[in-house]
C-alpha positions in Angstrom: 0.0 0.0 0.0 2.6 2.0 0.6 3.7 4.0 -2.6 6.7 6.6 -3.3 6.0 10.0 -1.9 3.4 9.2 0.3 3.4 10.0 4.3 3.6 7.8 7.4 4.1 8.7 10.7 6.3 7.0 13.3 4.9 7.6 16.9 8.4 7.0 19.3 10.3 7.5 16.2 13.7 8.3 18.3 13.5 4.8 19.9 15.3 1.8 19.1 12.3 -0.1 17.2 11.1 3.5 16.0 14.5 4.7 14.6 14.8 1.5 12.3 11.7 1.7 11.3 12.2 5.5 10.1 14.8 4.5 8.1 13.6 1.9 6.4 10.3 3.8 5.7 12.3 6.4 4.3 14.9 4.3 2.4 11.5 2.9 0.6 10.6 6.3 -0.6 7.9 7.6 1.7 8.2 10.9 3.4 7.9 10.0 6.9 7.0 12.0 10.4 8.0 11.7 13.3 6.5 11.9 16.8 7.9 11.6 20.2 9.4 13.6 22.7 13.0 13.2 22.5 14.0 16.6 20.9 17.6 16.3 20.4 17.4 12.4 18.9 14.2 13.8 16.6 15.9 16.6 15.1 19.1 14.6 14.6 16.9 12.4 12.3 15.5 15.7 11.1 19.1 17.2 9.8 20.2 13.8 8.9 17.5 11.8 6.9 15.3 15.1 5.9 12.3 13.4 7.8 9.9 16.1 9.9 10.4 15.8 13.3 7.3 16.7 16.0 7.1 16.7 19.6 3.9 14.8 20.5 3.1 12.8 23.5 0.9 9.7 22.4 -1.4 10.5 25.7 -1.7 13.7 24.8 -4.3 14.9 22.2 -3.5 17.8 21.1 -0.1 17.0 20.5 -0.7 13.9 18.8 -4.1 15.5 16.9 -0.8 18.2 15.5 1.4 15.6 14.4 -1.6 13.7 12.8 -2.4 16.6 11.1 1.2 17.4 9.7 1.5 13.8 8.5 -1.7 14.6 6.4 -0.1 17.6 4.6 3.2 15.8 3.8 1.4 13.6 1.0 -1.4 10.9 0.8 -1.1 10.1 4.6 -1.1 6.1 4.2 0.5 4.5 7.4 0.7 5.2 11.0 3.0 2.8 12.8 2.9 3.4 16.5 6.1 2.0 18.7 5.8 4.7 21.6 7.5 3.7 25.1 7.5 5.1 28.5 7.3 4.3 32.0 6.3 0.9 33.2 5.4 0.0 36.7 5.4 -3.6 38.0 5.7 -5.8 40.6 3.7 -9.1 42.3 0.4 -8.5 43.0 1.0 -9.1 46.5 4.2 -8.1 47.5 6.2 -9.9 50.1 5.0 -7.6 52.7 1.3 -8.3 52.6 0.8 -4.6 50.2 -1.1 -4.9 47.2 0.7 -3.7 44.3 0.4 0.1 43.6 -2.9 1.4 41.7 -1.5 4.5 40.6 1.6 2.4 38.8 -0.8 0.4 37.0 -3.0 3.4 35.9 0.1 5.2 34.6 1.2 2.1 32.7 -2.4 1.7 31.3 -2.5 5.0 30.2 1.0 4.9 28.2 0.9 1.4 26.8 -2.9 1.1 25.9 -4.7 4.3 26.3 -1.4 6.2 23.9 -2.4 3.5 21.5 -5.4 3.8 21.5 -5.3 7.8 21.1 -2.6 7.7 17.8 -5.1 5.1 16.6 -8.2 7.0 16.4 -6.6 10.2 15.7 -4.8 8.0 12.8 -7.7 6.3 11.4 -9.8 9.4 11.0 -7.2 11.2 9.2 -6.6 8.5 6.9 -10.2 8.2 6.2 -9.8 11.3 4.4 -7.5 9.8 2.3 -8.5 8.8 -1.3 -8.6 5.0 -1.8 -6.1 3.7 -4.2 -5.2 0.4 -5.4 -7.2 -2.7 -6.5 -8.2 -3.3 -3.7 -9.2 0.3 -2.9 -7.5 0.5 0.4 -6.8 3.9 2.2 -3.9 2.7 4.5 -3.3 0.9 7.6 -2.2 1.3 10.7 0.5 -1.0 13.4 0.6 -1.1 16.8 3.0 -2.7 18.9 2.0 -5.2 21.4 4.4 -7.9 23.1 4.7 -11.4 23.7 3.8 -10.5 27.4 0.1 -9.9 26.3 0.4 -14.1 26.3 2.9 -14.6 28.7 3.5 -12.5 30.7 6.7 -13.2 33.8 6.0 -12.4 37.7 5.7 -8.6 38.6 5.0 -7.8 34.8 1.0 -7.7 35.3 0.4 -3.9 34.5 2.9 -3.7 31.4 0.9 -7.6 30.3 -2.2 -6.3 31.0 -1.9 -3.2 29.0 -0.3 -4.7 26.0 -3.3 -7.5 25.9 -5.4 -4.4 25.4 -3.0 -3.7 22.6 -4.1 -7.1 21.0 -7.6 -7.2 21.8 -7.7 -4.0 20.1 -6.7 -5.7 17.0 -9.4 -7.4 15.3 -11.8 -5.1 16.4 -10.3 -2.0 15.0 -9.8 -3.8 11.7 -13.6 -4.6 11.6 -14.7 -1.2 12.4 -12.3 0.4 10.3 -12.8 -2.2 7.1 -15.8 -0.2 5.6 -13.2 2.6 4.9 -10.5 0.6 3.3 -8.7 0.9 6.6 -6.7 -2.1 7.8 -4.9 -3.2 11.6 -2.2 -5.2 12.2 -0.1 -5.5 15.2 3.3 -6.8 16.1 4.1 -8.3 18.8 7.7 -8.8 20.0 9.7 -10.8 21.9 13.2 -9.4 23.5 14.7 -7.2 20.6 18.1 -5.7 21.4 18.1 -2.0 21.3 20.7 0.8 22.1 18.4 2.2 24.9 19.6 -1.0 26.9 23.6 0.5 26.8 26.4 -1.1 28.2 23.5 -3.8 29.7 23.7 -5.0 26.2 25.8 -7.9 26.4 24.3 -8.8 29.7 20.9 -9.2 28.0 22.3 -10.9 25.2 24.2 -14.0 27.4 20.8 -14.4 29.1 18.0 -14.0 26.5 19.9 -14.9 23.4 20.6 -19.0 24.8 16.2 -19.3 26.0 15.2 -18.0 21.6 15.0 -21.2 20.0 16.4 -19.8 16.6 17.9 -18.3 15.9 19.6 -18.2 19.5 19.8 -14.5 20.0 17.5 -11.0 20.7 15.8 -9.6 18.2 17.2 -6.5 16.0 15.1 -3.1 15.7 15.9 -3.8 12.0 13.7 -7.1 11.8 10.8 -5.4 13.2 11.1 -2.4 10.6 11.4 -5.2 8.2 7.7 -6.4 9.5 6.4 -2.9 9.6 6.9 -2.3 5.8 6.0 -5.5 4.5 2.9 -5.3 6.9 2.4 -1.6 5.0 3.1 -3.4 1.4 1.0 -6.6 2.0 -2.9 -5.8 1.7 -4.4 -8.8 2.8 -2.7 -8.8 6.3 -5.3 -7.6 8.5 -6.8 -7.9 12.0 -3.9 -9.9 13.3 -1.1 -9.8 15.9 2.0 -10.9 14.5 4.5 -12.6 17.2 8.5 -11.5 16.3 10.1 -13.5 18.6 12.4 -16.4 17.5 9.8 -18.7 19.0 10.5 -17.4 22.1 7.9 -18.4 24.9 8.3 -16.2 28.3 9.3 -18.4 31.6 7.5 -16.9 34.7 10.3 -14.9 36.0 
């Protein structure tokens, strides 16, 4: 679906998964936005690439209604891929103290994870909508979310980060049937441990003790496989309503 000169906007474009996805979007010919709120890393892509950079938070939405609407003035606004991070709280539900786990942790981590979503989804769609069909199969554009392979299994003292990205994927199918009358599609990714250079000099650490549990290949994932998904999921029409697992066939143990 995605053609030469058309727009798509990144939401947590400065991040690891959002950064390779960027450049691959770009590489392919589309003119691509991006929206986060990492200044200095957005307007190094800026200068560097020639993408637009836009501070937006994906809670917010005004912000995110902004950078929507600048993605819809860049050229036929086709995709919105959304791989926005933040603040997770966690812990057991009871902790070894007898407290129950914090509700004002798992409201915040709602209300980045699923609620953000949520927001650069509807905000998306209905800017798309306005989009002229193209194609055969007179499709407007889609839209990707990113969910995790702790929506299915989720480890001890992950329970609001799980339960938010099982929102993610319950979303799914349900957006894709709402949206289907306008040519809209919904696909989701969900991965497993992917390697990115937020994690720093804990980098090898992870590696030695995530890469030996992936079945195969026997290492974490690289941001560049999921941009990989993200355009074919933009290029394929018939993918739709579905959360895609990216994880080596990685199942999570409970801690």
């Amino acid at each position: 679906m995605l053609v030469e000169g058309s727009s798509a906007l990144v939401v947590g474009g400065t991040g690891g998964l959002g950064e390779a996805t960027v450049r691959r979007l770009h590489a392919a010919g589309v003119r691509v936005v991006v929206a986060d709120l990492a200044d200095d890393k957005g307007k190094a892509l800026q200068e560097e690439l020639g993408v637009r950079y836009v501070r937006a938070d994906a809670t917010d939405e005004e912000s995110m209604a902004s950078a929507v609407d600048v993605a819809s003035r860049e050229g036929e606004f086709r995709a919105a891929v959304d791989c926005h991070g933040g603040p997770a709280h966690g812990g057991r539900l009871v902790g070894r103290d007898g407290s129950p786990l914090d509700l004002a942790g798992f409201r915040t981590t709602v209300d980045v994870y699923l609620t953000g979503v949520f927001n650069v989804m509807r905000l998306a769609a209905a800017a798309i909508a306005r989009t002229a069909p193209a194609g055969a199969d007179g499709e407007r554009g889609v839209i990707v979310t990113t969910s995790s392979i702790a929506a299915y299994e989720g480890q001890i003292g992950q329970l609001p980060y799980a339960a938010a990205k099982g929102g993610v994927s319950a979303m799914t199918l349900v957006a894709a049937r709402d949206l289907s009358p306008l040519g809209i599609r919904v696909v989701s990714i969900a991965p497993g441990t992917v390697l990115t250079p937020a994690y720093g000099k804990a980098a090898d650490r992870l590696e030695a003790y995530w890469g030996p549990q992936v079945p195969h290949p026997r290492r974490m994932g690289h941001p560049e496989e999921f941009a990989a998904l993200v355009q074919h999921l933009c290029e394929n029409t018939y993918l739709n309503g579905e959360v895609i697992r990216l994880d080596g066939a990685l199942r999570f143990p409970p801690r």
